[in-house]
C-alpha positions in Angstrom: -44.2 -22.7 -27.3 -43.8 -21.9 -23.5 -41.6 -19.2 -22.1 -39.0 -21.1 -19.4 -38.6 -18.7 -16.4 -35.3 -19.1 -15.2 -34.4 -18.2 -11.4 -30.9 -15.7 -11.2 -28.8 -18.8 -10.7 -29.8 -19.8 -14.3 -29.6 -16.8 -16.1 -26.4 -16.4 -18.3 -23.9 -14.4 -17.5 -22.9 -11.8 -20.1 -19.9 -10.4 -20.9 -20.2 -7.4 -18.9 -20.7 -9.6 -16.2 -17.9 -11.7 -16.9 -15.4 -8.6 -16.9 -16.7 -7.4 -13.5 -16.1 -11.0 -12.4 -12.9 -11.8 -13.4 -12.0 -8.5 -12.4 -12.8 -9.4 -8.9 -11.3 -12.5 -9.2 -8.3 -11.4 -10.3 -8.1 -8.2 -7.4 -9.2 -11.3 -5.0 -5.9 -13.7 -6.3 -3.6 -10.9 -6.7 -3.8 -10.2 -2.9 -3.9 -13.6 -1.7 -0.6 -14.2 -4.0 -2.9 -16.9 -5.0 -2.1 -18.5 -8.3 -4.9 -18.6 -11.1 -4.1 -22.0 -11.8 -4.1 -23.3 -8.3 -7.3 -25.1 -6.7 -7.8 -22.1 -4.4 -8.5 -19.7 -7.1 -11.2 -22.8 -8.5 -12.7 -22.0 -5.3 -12.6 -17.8 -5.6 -13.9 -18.1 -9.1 -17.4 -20.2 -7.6 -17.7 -17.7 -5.1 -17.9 -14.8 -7.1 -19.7 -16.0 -10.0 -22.2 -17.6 -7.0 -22.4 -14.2 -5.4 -22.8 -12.5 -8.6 -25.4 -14.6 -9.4 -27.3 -13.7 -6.0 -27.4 -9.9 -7.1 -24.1 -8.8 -5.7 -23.2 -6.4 -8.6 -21.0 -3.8 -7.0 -17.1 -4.9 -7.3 -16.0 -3.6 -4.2 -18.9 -5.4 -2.0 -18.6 -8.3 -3.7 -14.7 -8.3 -2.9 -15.6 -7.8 0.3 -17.8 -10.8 0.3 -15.7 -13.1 -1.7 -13.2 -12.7 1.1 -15.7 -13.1 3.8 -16.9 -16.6 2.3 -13.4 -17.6 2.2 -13.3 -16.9 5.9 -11.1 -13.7 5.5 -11.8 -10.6 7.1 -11.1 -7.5 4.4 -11.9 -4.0 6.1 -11.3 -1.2 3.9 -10.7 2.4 5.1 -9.9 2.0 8.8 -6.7 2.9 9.9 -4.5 0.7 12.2 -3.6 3.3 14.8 -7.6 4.0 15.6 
C-alpha cells in the first residue's frame, strides 16, 4: 500500500479549522453587511478557506487578507486624526 502525500491545498480541514474559518467569515460578512446567503459571501468563504489553506492561521491576518483579496483595504489600530 502506498502513502498519498497530499500538498496543503488537499489536506482536510478539521473542525478547529472550520471554527476559525467561519469565524472569519462571519467577522468578514458582518462588516460588509454582506448577507451569508448572497453570492458575495460564496466568494469570502473561497477566500478564506484558500488562504487558510496556504498557512494563514492567525484570524486577525487572515481578516486582514481576506479583505485585501477582495480589494478592500482594512487597517487596524491607526487613528484618523494622525
Amino acid at each position: 500500500m502506498s502513502r498519498r502525500t497530499y500538498s496543503r491545498h488537499e489536506q482536510p480541514l478539521h473542525s478547529s479549522d472550520l471554527r476559525i474559518c467561519h469565524k472569519v467569515f462571519q467577522a468578514v460578512c458582518g462588516d460588509l453587511g454582506v448577507d451569508v446567503s448572497a453570492e458575495e459571501s460564496d466568494r469570502i468563504a473561497a477566500i478564506t478557506v484558500e488562504l487558510y489553506q496556504q498557512g494563514v492561521r492567525d484570524e486577525q491576518q487572515l481578516r486582514i487578507l481576506v479583505d485585501a483579496a477582495r480589494g478592500i483595504t482594512f487597517v487596524l489600530g491607526t487613528d484618523k486624526g494622525a
